[in-house]
PDB file of N, CA, C and O in Angstrom:
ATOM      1  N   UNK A   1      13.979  16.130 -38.021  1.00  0.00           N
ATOM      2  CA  UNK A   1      13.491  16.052 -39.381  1.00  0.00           C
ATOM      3  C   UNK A   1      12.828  17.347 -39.818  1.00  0.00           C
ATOM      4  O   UNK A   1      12.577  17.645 -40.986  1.00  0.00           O
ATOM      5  N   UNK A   2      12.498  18.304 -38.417  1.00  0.00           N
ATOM      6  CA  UNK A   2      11.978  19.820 -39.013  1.00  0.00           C
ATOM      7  C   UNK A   2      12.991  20.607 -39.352  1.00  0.00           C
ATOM      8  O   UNK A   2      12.726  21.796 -39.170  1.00  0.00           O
ATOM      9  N   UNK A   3      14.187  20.371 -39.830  1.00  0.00           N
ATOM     10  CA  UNK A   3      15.038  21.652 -40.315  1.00  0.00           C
ATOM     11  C   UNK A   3      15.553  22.050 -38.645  1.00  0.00           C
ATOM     12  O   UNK A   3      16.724  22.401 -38.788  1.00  0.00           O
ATOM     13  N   UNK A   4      15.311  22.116 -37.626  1.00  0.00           N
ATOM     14  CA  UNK A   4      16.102  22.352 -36.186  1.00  0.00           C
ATOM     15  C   UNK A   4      15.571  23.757 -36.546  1.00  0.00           C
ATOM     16  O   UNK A   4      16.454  24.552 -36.869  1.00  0.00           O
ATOM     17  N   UNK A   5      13.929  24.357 -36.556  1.00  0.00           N
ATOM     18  CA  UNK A   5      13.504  25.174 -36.195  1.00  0.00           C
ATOM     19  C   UNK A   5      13.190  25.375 -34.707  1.00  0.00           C
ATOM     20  O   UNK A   5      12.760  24.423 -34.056  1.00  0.00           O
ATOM     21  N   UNK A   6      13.372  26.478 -34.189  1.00  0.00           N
ATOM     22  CA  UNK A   6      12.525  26.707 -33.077  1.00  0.00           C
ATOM     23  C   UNK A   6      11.000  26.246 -32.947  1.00  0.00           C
ATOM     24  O   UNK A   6      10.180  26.502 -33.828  1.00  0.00           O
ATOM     25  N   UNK A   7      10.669  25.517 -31.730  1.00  0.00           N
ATOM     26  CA  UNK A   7       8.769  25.467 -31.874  1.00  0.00           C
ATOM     27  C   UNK A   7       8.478  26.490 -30.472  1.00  0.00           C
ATOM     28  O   UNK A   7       7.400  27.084 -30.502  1.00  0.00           O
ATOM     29  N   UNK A   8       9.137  26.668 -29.570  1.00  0.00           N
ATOM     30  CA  UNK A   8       9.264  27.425 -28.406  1.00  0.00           C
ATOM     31  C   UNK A   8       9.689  28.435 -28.008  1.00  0.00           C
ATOM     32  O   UNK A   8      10.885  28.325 -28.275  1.00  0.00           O
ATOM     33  N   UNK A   9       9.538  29.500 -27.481  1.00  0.00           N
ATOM     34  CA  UNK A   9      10.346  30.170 -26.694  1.00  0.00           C
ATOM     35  C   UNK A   9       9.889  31.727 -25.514  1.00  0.00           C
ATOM     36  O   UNK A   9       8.995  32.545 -25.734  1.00  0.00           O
ATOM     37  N   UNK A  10      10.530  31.709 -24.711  1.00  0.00           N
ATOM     38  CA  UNK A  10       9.903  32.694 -23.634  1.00  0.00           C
ATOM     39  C   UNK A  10      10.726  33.868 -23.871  1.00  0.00           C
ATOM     40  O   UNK A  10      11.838  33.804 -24.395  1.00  0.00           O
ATOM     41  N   UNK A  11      10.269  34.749 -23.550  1.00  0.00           N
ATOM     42  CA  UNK A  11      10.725  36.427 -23.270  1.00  0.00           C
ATOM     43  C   UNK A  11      10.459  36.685 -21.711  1.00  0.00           C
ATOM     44  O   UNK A  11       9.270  36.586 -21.408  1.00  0.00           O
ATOM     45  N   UNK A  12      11.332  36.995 -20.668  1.00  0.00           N
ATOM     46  CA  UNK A  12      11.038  37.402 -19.892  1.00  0.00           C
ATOM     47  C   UNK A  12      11.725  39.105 -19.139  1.00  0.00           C
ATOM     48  O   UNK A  12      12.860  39.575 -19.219  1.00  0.00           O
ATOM     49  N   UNK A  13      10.675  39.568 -18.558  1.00  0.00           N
ATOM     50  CA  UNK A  13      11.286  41.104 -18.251  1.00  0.00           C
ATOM     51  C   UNK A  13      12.712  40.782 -18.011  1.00  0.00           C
ATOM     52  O   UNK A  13      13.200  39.662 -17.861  1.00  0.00           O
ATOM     53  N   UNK A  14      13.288  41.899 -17.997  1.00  0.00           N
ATOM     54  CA  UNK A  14      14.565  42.260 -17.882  1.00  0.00           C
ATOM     55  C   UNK A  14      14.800  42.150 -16.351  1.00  0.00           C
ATOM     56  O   UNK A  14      15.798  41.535 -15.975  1.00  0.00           O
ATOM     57  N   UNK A  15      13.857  42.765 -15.330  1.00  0.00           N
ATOM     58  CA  UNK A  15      14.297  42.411 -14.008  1.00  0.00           C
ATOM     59  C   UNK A  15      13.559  41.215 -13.356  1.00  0.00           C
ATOM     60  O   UNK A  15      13.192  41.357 -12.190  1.00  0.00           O
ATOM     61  N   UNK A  16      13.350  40.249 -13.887  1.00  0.00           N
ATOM     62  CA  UNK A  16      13.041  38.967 -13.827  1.00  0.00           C
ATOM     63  C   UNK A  16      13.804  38.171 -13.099  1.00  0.00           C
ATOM     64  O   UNK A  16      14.801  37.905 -13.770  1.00  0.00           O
ATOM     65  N   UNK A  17      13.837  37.701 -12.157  1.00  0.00           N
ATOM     66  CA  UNK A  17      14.877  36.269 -11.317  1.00  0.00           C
ATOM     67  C   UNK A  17      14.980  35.397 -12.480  1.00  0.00           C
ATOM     68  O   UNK A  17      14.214  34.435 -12.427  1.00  0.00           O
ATOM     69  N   UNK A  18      15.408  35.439 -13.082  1.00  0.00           N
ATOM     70  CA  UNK A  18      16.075  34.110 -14.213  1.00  0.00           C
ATOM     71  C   UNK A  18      16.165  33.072 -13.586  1.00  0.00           C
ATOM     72  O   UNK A  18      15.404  32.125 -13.784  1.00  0.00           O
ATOM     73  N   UNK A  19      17.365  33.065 -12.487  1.00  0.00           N
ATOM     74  CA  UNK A  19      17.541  31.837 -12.125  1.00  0.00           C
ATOM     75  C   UNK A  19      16.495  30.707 -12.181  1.00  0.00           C
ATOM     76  O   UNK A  19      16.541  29.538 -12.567  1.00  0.00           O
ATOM     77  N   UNK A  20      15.560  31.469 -11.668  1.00  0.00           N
ATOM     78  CA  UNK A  20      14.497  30.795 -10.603  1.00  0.00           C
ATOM     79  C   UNK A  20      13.233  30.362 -12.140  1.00  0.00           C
ATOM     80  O   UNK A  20      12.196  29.716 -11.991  1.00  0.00           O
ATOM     81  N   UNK A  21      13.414  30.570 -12.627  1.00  0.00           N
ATOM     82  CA  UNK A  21      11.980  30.351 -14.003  1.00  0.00           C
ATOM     83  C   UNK A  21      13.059  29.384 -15.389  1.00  0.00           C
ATOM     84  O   UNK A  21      12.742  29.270 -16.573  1.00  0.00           O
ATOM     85  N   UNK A  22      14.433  28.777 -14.656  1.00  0.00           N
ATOM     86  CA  UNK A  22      15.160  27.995 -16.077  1.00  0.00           C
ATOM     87  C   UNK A  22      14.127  26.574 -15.899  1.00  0.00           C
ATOM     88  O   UNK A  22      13.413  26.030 -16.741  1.00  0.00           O
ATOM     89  N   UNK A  23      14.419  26.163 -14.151  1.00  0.00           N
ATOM     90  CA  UNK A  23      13.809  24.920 -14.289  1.00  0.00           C
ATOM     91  C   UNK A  23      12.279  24.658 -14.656  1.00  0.00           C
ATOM     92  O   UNK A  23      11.881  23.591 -15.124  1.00  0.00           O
ATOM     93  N   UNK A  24      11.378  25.885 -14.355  1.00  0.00           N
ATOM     94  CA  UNK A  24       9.976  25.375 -14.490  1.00  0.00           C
ATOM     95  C   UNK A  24       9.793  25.535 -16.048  1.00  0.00           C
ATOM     96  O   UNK A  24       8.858  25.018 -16.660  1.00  0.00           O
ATOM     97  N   UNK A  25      10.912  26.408 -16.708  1.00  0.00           N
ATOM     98  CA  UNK A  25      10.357  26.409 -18.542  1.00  0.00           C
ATOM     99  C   UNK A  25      10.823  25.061 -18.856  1.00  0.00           C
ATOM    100  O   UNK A  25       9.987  24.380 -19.449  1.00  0.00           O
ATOM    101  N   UNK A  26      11.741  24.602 -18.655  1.00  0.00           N
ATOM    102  CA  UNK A  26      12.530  23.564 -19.031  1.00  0.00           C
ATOM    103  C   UNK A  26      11.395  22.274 -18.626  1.00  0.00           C
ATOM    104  O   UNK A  26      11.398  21.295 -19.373  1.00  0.00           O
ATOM    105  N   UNK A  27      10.626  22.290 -17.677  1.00  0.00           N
ATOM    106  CA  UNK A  27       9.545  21.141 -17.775  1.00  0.00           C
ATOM    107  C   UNK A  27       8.640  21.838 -18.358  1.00  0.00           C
ATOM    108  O   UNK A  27       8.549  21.294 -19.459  1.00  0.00           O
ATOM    109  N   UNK A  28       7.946  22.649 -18.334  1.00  0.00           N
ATOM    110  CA  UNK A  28       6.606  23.163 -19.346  1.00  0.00           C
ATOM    111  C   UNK A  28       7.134  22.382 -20.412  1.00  0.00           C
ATOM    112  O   UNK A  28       6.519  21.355 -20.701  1.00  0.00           O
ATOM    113  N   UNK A  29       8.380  22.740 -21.188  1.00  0.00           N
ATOM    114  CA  UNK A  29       9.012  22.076 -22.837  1.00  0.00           C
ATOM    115  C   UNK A  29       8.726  21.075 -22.664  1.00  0.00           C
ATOM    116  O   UNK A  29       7.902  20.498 -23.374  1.00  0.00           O
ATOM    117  N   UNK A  30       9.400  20.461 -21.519  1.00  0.00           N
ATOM    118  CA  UNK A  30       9.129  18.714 -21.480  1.00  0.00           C
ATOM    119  C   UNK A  30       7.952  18.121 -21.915  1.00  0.00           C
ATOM    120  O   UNK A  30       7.671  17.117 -22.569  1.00  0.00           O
ATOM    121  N   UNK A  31       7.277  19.116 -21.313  1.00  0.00           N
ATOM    122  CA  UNK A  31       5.563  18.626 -21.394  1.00  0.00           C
ATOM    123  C   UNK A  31       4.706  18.175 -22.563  1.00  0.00           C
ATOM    124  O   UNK A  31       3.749  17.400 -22.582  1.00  0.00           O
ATOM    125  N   UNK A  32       5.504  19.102 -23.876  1.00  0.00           N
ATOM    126  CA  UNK A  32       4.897  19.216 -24.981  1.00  0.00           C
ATOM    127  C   UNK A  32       5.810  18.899 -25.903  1.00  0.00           C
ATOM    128  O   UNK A  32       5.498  18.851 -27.093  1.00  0.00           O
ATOM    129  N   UNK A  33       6.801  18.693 -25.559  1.00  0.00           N
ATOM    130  CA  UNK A  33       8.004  18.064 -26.243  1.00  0.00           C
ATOM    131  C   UNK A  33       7.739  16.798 -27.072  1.00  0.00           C
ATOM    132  O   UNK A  33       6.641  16.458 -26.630  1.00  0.00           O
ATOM    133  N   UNK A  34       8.066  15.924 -27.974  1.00  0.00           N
ATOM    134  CA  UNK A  34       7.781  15.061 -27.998  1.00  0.00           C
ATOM    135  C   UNK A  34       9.729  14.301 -27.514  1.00  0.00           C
ATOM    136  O   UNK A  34      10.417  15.073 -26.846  1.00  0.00           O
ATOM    137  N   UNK A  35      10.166  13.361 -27.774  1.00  0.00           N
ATOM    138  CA  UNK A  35      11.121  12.733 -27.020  1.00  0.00           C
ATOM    139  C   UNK A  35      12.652  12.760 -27.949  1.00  0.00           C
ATOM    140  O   UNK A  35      13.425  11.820 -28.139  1.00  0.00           O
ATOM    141  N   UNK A  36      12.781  14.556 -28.554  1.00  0.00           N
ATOM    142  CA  UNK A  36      14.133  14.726 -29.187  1.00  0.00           C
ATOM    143  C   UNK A  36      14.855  15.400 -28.051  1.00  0.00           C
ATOM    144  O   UNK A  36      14.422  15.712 -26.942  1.00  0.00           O
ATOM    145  N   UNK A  37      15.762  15.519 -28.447  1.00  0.00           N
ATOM    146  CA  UNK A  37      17.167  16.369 -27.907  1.00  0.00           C
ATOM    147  C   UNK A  37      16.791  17.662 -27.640  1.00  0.00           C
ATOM    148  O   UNK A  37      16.506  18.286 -28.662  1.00  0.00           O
ATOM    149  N   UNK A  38      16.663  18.457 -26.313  1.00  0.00           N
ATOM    150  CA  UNK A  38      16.360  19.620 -25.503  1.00  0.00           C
ATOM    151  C   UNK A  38      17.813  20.419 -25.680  1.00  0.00           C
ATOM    152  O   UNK A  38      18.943  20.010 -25.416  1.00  0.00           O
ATOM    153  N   UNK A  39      17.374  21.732 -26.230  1.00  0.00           N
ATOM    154  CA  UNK A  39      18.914  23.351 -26.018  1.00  0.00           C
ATOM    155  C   UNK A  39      18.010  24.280 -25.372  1.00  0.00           C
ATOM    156  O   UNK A  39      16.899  24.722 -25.663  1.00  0.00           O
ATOM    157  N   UNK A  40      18.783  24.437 -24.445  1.00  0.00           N
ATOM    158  CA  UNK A  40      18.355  25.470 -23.767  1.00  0.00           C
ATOM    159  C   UNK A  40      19.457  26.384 -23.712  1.00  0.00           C
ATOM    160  O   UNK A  40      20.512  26.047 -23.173  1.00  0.00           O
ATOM    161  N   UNK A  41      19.214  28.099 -24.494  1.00  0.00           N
ATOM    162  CA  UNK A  41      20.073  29.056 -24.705  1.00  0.00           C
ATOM    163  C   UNK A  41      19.925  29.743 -23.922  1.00  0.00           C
ATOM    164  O   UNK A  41      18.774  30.176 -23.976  1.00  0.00           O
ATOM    165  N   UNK A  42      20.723  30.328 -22.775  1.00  0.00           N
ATOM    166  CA  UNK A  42      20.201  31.624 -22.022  1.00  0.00           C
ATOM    167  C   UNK A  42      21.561  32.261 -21.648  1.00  0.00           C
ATOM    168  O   UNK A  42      22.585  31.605 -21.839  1.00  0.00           O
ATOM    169  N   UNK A  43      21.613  33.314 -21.207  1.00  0.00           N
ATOM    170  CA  UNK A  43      22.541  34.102 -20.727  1.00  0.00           C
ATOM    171  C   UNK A  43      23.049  33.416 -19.248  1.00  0.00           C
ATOM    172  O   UNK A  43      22.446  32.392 -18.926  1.00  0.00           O
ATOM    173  N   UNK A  44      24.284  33.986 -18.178  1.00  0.00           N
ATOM    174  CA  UNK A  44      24.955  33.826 -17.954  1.00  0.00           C
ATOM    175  C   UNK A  44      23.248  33.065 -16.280  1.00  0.00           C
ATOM    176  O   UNK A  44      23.055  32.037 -15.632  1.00  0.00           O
ATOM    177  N   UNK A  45      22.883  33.807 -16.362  1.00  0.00           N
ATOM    178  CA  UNK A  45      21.847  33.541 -15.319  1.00  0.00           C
ATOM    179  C   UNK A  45      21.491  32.520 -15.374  1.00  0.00           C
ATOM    180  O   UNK A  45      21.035  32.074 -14.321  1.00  0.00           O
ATOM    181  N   UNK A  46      21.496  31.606 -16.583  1.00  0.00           N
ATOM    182  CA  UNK A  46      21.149  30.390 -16.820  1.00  0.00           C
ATOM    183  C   UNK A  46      22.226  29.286 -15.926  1.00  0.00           C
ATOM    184  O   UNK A  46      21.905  28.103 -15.818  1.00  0.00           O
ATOM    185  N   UNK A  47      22.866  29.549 -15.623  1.00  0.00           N
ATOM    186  CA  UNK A  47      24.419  29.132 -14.580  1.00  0.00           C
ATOM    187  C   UNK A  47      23.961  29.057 -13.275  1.00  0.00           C
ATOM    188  O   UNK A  47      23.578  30.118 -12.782  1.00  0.00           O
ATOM    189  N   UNK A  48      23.909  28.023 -12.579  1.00  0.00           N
ATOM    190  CA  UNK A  48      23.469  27.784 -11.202  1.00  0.00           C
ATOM    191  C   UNK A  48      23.541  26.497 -11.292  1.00  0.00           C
ATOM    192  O   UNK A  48      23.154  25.811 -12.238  1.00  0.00           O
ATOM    193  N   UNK A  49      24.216  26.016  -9.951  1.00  0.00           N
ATOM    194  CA  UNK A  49      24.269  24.603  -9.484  1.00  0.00           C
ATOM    195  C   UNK A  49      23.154  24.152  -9.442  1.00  0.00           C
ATOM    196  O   UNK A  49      23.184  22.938  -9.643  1.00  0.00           O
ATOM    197  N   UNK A  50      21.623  24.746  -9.188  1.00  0.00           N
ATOM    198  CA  UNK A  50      20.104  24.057  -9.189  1.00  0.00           C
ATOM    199  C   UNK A  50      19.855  23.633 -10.643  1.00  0.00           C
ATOM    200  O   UNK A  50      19.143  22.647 -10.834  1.00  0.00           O
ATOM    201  N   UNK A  51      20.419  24.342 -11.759  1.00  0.00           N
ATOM    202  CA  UNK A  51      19.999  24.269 -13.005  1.00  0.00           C
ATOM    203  C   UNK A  51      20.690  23.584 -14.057  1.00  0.00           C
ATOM    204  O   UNK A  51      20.296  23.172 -15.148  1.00  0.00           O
ATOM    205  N   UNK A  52      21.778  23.552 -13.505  1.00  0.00           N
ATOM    206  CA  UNK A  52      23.165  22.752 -14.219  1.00  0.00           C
ATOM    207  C   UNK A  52      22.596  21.556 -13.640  1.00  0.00           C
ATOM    208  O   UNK A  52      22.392  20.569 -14.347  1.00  0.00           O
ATOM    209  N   UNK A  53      22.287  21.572 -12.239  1.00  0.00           N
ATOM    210  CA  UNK A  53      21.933  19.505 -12.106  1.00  0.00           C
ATOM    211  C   UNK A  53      21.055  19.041 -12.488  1.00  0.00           C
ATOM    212  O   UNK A  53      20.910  17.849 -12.760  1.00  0.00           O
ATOM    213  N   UNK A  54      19.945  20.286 -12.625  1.00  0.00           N
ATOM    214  CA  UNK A  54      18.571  19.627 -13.270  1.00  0.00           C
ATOM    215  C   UNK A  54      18.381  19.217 -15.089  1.00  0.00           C
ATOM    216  O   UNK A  54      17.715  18.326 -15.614  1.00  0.00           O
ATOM    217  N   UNK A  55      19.290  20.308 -15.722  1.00  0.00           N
ATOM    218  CA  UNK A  55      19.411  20.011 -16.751  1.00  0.00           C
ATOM    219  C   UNK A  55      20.387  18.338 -16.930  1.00  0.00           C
ATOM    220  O   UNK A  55      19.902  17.446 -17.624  1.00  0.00           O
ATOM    221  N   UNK A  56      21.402  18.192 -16.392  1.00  0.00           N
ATOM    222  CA  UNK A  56      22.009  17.323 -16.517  1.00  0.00           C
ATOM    223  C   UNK A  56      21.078  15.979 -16.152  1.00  0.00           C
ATOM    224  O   UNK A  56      20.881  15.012 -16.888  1.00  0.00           O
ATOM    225  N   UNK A  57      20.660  16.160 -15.055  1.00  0.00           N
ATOM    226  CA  UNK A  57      20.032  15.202 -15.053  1.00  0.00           C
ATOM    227  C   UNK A  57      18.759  14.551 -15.930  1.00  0.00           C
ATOM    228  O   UNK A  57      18.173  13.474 -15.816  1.00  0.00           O
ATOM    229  N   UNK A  58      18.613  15.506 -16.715  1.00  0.00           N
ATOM    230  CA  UNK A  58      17.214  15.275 -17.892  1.00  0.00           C
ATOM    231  C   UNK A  58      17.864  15.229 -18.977  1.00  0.00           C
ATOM    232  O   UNK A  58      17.288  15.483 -20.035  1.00  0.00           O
ATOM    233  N   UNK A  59      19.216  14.892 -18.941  1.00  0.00           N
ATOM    234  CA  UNK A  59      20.090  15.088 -20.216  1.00  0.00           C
ATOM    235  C   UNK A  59      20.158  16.243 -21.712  1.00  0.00           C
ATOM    236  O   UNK A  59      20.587  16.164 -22.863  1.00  0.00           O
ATOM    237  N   UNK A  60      19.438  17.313 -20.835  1.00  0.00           N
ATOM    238  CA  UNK A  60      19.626  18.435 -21.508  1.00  0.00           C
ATOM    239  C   UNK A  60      20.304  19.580 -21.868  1.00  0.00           C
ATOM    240  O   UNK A  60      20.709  20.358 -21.005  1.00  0.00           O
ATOM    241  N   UNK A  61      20.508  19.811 -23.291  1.00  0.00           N
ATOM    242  CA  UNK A  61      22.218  20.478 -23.380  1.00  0.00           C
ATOM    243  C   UNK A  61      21.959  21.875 -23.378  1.00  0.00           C
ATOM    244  O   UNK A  61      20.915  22.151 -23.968  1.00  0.00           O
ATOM    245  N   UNK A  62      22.447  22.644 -23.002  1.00  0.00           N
ATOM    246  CA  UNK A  62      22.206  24.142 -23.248  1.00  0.00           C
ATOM    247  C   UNK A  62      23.515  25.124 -23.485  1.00  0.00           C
ATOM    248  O   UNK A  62      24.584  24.515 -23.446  1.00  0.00           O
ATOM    249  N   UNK A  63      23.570  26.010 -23.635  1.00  0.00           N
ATOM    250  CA  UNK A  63      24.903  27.122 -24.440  1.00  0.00           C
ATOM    251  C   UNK A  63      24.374  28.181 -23.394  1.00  0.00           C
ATOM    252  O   UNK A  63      23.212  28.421 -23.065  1.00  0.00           O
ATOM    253  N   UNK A  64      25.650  28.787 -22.933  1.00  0.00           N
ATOM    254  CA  UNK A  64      25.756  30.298 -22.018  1.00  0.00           C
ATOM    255  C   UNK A  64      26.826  30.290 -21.462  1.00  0.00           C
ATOM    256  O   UNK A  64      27.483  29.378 -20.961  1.00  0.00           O
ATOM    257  N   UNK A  65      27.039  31.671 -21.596  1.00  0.00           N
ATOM    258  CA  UNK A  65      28.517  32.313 -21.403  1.00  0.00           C
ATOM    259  C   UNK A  65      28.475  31.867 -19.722  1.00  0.00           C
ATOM    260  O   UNK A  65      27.573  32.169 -18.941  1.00  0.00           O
ATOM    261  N   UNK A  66      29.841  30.981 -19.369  1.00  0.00           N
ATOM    262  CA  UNK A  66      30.077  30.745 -18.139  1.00  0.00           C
ATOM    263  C   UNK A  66      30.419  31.790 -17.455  1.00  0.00           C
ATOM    264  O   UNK A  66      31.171  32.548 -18.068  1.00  0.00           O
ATOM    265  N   UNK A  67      29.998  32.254 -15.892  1.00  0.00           N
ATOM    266  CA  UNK A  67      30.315  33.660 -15.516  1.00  0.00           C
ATOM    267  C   UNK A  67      31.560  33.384 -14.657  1.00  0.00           C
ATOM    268  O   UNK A  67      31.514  32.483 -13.820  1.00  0.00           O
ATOM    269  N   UNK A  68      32.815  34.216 -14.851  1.00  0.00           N
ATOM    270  CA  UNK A  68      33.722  34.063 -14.183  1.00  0.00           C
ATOM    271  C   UNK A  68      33.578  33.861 -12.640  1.00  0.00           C
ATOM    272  O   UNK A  68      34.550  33.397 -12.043  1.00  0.00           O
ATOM    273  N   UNK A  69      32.699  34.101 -12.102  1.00  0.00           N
ATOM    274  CA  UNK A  69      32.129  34.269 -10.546  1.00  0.00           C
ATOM    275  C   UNK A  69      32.257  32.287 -10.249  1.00  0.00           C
ATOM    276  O   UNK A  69      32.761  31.802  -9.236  1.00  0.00           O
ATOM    277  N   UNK A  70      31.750  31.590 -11.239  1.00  0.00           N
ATOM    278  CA  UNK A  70      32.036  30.263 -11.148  1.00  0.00           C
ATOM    279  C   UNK A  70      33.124  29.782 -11.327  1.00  0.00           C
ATOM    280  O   UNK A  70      33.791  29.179 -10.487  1.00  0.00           O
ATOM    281  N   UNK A  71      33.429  30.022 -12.529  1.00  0.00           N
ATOM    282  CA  UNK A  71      35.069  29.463 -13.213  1.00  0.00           C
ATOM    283  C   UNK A  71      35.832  30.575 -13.874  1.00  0.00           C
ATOM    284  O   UNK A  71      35.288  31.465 -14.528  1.00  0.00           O
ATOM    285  N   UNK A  72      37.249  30.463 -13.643  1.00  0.00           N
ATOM    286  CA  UNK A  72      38.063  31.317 -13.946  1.00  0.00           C
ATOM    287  C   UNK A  72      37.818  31.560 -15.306  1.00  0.00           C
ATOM    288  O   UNK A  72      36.998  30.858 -15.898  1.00  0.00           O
ATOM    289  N   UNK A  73      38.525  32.616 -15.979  1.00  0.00           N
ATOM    290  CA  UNK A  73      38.515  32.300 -17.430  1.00  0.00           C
ATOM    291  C   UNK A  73      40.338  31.453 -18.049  1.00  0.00           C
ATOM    292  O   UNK A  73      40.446  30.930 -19.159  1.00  0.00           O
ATOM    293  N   UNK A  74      41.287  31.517 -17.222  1.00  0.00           N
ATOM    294  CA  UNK A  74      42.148  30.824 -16.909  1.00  0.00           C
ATOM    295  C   UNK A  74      41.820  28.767 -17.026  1.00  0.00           C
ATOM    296  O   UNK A  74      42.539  27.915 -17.547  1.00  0.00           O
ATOM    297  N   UNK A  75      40.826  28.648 -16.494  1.00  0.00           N
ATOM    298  CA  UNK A  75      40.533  27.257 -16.140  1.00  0.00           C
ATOM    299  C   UNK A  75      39.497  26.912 -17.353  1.00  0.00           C
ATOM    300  O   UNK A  75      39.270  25.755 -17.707  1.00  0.00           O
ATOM    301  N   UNK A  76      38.982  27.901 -17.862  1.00  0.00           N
ATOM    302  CA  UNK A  76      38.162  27.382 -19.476  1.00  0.00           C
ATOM    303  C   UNK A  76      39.092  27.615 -20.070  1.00  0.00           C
ATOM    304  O   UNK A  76      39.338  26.522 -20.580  1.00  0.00           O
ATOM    305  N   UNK A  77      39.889  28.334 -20.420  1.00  0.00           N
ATOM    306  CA  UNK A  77      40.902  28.419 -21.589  1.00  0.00           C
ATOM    307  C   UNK A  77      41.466  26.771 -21.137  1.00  0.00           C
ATOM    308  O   UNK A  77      41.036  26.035 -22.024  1.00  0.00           O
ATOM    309  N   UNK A  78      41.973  26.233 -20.475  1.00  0.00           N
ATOM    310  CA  UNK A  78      42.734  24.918 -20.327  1.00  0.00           C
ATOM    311  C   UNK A  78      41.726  23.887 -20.884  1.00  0.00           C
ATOM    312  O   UNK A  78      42.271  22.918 -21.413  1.00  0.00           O
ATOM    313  N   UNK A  79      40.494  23.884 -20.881  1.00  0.00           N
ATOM    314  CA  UNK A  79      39.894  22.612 -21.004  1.00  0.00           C
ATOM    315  C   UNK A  79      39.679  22.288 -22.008  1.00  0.00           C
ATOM    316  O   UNK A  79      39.625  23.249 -22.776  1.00  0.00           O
ATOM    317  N   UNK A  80      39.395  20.735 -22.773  1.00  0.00           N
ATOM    318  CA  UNK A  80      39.905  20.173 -24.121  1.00  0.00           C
ATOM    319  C   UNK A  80      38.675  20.046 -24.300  1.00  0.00           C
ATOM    320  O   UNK A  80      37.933  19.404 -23.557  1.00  0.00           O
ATOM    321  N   UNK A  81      38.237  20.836 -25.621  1.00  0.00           N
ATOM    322  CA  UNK A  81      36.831  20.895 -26.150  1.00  0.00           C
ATOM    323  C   UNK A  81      36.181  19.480 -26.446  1.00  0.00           C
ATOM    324  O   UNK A  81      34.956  19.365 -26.433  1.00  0.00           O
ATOM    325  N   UNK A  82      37.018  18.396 -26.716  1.00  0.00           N
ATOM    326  CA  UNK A  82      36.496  17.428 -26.734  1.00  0.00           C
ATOM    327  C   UNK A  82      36.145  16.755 -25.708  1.00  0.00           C
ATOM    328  O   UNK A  82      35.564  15.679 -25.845  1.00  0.00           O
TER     329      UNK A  82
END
């Protein structure tokens, strides 16, 4: 009902472990969240089997470029957006 403004968001250094700081922002949000629909936007670092299950499992959706190191770009071109 706010227009789908941002109320959040982190900056972290450039040589920062990403990986390792998706899951603890992703509960800080929780924390103060009240009980809508969670996006979490990040770059390709955001990609990890620890973070993909944790998000999934909190039913939270997020956007980032899949890194070929996981999936081909062959095997995303095939898959049915729906």
């Amino acid at each position: 009902a706010d227009g789908a403004v941002p109320v959040f968001h982190r900056a972290y250094d450039g040589g920062a472990g990403e990986v390792a700081q998706v899951i603890p922002m992703m509960k800080a949000l929780q924390e103060i969240a009240t009980s809508r629909r969670m996006l979490i936007i990040g770059d390709t670092k955001l990609v990890s089997y620890d973070n993909l299950t944790a998000m999934h499992a909190d039913e939270v959706t997020f956007v980032a470029p899949a890194s070929k190191v996981y999936v081909s770009a062959e095997t995303l071109a095939g898959l049915d957006l729906g």
